[in-house]
N, C-alpha and C positions, 0 to 999 in steps of 0.2 A: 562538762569536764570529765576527763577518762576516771576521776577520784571521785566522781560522784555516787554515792548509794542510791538513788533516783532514777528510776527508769524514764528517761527521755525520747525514748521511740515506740515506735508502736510497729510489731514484723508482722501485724495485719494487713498491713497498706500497700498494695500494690499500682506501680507506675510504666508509662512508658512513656518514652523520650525519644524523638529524632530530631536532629537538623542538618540540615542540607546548604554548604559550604560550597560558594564559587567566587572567582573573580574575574568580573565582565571586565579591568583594563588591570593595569598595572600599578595604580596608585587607588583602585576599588575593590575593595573586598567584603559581601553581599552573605547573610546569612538569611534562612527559613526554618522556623523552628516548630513542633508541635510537642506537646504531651495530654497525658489524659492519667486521669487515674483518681484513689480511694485517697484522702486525707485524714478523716475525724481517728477522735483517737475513742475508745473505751476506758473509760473512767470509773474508779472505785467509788459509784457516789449512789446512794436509794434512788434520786430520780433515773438511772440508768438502767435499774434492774429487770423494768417491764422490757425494756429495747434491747437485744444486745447485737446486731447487727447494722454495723452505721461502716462498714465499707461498701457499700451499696450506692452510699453519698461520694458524686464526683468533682472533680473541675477540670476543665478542656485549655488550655493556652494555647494561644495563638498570637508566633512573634517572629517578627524580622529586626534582624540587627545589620550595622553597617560600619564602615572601620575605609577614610579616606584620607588621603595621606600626598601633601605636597610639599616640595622643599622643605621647609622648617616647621609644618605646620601640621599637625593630625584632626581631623573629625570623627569621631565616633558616637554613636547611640545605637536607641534600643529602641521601641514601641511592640506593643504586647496586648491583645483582649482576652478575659478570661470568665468565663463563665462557672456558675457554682449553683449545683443543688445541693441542697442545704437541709435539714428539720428543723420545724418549725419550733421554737420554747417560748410559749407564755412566761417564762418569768417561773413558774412552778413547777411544769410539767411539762412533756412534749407533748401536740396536740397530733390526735389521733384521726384518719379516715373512720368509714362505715368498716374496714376490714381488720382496724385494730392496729394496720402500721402505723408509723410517720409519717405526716403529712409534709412534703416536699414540696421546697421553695426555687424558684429560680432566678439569683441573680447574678450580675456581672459588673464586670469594672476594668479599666485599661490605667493603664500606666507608661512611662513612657522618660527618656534622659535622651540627652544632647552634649555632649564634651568637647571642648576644643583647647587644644596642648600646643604650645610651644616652646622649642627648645632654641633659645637665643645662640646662635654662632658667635658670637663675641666674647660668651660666658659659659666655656666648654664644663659641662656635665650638671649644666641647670635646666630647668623649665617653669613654666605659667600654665593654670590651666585653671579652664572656670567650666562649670557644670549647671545645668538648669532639669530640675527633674520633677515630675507629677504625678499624682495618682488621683484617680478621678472614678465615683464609684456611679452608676447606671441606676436611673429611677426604676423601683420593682413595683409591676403590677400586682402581685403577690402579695406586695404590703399593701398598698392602696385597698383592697378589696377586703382586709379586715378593717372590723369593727374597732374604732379607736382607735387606729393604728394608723394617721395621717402625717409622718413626717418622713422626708423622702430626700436625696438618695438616702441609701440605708447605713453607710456610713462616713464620715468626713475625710473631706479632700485635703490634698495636703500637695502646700507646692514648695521647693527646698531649694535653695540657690547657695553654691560652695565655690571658692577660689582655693588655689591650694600653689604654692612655689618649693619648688623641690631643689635639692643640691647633694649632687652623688660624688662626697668626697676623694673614693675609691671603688673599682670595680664591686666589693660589697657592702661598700656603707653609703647610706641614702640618709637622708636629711628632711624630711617634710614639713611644711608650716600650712593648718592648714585653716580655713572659717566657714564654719556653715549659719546659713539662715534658714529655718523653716516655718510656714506659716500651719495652719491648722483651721480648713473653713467649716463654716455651719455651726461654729459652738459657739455658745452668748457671751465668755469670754474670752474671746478670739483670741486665743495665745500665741507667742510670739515668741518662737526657740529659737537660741544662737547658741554656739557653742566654736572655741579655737580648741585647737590642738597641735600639738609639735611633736612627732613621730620621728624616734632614730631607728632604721632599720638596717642589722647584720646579717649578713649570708653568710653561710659557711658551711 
C-alpha cells in the first residue's frame, strides 16, 4: 500500500523482460515471452550478516501465451517453465562452499491456465467463464544429494479450478460472481480451499 511505512521492494534487483507478439490468423493471437534476472531480497536479520550479496541468485522464465477467439467463444492461456538458483538454508544458517560463498541450488517448476469465455447473444452484456490452472514444482537433484533431505518435489503443487459469470450493467459497471476451488498436493492434510466472491466494478 502507497501508506505503508514498510519497505516492500528491493532497487537491488535487476530484470529483463521481452515478448514477442503475433498473429498467425485472424481469430489467433500467439505470444513468446522471456525474462531473466535477480529476485532475493536483503534482510535485516544476524543470519544475513556473513552474506550480503544475494542478487547473484536468478530465475529464467520461459512462456508462451495464447488468446483464440470464435463467434461467441474466447480461449486463452498461458504455460511458462522457470528455473531458480537459489541458497542453500539449513534452517540455521546458509550453507557454505570451500570459498566461503553460498552454496547454490537449482530448481524449477512450470505452471500453466486455460480460460474459456462466453458471451451469450441472447443476454446482451453477460458472460461464462470457467478457468483450469496449475503449478507443478520439478524433482531437485540438489535436494536429493543431501544428507536427510529426501522429500521431493521441493514444494507443493497446487491445482485451482474457478467459474465466474459476469454482467456489465453499463459501459462502466460490471458485475462479477465468481468460485474458486483449489486443491494443495503432497501435504498429509490435503487441504481443500474454496472460496466465492461477488466483485462490483466502476470505471470512471
Amino acid at each position: 500500500a502507497l501508506a505503508s511505512q514498510r519497505n516492500y521492494t528491493n532497487l537491488e534487483n535487476f530484470a529483463g523482460i521481452v515478448r514477442l507478439g503475433f498473429q498467425p490468423a485472424i481469430f489467433w493471437q500467439q505470444g513468446i515471452s522471456i525474462s531473466h534476472g535477480s529476485f532475493m531480497q536483503q534482510q535485516q536479520d544476524t543470519i544475513y550478516s556473513y552474506y550480503d550479496d544475494f542478487t547473484e541468485f536468478t530465475q529464467t522464465v520461459i512462456g508462451t501465451d495464447l488468446v483464440i477467439g470464435y463467434s461467441y467463444f474466447e480461449l486463452s492461456g498461458e504455460i511458462f517453465y522457470s528455473t531458480w538458483s537459489v541458497p542453500f538454508f539449513n534452517g540455521e544458517d546458509f550453507e557454505r562452499d570451500y570459498y566461503g560463498k553460498a552454496k547454490a541450488f537449482s530448481l524449477a517448476n512450470y505452471a500453466a491456465y486455460l480460460d474459456l469465455r462466453y458471451e451469450p447473444p441472447f443476454i446482451s452484456g453477460t458472460y461464462f467463464a470457467v478457468r483450469y490452472d496449475i503449478l507443478r514444482f520439478i524433482e531437485s537433484d540438489d535436494i536429493k544429494n543431501i544428507d536427510g533431505m529426501d522429500y521431493n518435489p521441493w514444494d507443493n503443487d497446487v491445482t485451482r479450478y474457478q467459474v465466474a459469470f459476469g454482467y456489465k450493467f453499463a459501459e462502466p459497471v460490471l458485475l462479477k460472481l465468481t468460485y474458486m476451488d483449489q486443491k494443495t498436493e503432497n501435504v498429509e492434510t490435503d487441504p481443500d480451499d474454496y472460496v466465492y466472491r461477488a466483485i462490483l466494478t466502476v470505471s470512471f
